[in-house]
Steps between C-alpha positions, in 0.01 A plus 500: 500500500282751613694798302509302184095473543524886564664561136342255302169678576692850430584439172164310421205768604680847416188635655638343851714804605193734500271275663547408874665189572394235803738256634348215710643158660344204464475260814782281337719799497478560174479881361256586253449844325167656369343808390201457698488550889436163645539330867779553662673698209669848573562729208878576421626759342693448216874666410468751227589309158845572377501754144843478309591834354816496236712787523463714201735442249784701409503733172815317371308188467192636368629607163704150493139296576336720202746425218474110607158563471531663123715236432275236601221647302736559196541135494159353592385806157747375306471278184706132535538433094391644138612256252452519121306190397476588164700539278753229644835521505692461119176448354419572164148631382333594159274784465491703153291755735768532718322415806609368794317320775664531851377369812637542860455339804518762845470359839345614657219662241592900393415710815268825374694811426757294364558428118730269287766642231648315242861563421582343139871546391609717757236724412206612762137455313282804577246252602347483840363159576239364713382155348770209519430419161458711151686477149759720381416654143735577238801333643800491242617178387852396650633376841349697776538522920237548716465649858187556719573726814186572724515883592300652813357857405760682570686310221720317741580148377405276752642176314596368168511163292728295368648620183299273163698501128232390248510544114185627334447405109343676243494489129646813321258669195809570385589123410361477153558074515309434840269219522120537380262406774274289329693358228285422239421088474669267295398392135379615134476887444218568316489782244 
């Protein structure tokens, strides 16, 4: 019991193994422990504490331990999803403009340094993009595919969305029987 005592109040007052430490027992027999000198307590001296040292590690494990390292922070920089929220999938939109409002969703949000580009119809857009949302102008009419890859700055695509088909309509100048706007209301002409 008494050695139990002993490292209980080790571990509790750090400041014990530089101080001296008095051991006295009581009339009962029981031992008691102190840091103050008191009657019938002798000092005791106590065994150096014990210091674990590893062994240093070897050089083939050092380069293994940094590229689990890189590969942890890889993962814990990189991005989880970009998804395309709009346009949705086989949708069809009207714009005579020819713009086109597209939205994307990256989780988590666009790091700094690193940009969005658009790929519409195979075809990279020389746009770099920092804003999740902004409107495409001038966008022929017809059935179109979109892609949003998130590039770091060295240009390396980090990851990509899902492919989205929309169509985009627009009424030609060219179609000399096209609907009038505001067609004009119903009932007598007046000369």
């Amino acid at each position: 019991m008494s050695n139990r005592l002993l490292f209980i109040l080790l571990l509790m007052l750090p400041g014990l193994l530089s101080a001296a430490v008095y051991k006295r027992i009581g009339p009962d027999g029981s031992v008691y422990y102190s840091d103050q000198p008191s009657d019938g307590g002798k000092a005791i001296e106590l065994p150096e504490s014990t210091v674990y040292t590893p062994p240093p590690i070897p050089e083939r494990y050092k380069a293994f331990h940094a590229k689990s390292l890189e590969k942890k922070d890889e993962k814990a920089a990189g991005y989880t999803k970009v998804e395309i929220m709009s346009p949705t999938q086989d949708s069809t939109l009207r714009s005579n403009e020819g713009t086109l409002p597209v939205s994307l969703r990256i989780q988590p949000g666009l790091r700094q340094g690193d940009v969005i580009r658009l790929v519409m119809d195979g075809k990279t857009l020389p746009l770099k993009i920092t804003s999740p949302s902004l409107a495409l102008k001038n966008v022929d009419r017809g059935t179109h595919t979109l892609v949003a890859k998130i590039e770091d700055e060295n240009g390396k695509t980090r990851i990509s969305s899902a492919s989205v088909s929309f169509t985009l309509r627009r009424e030609s100048i060219l179609f000399p029987n096209r609907r009038q706007r505001n067609p004009p209301a119903p009932g007598p002409k007046s000369l």
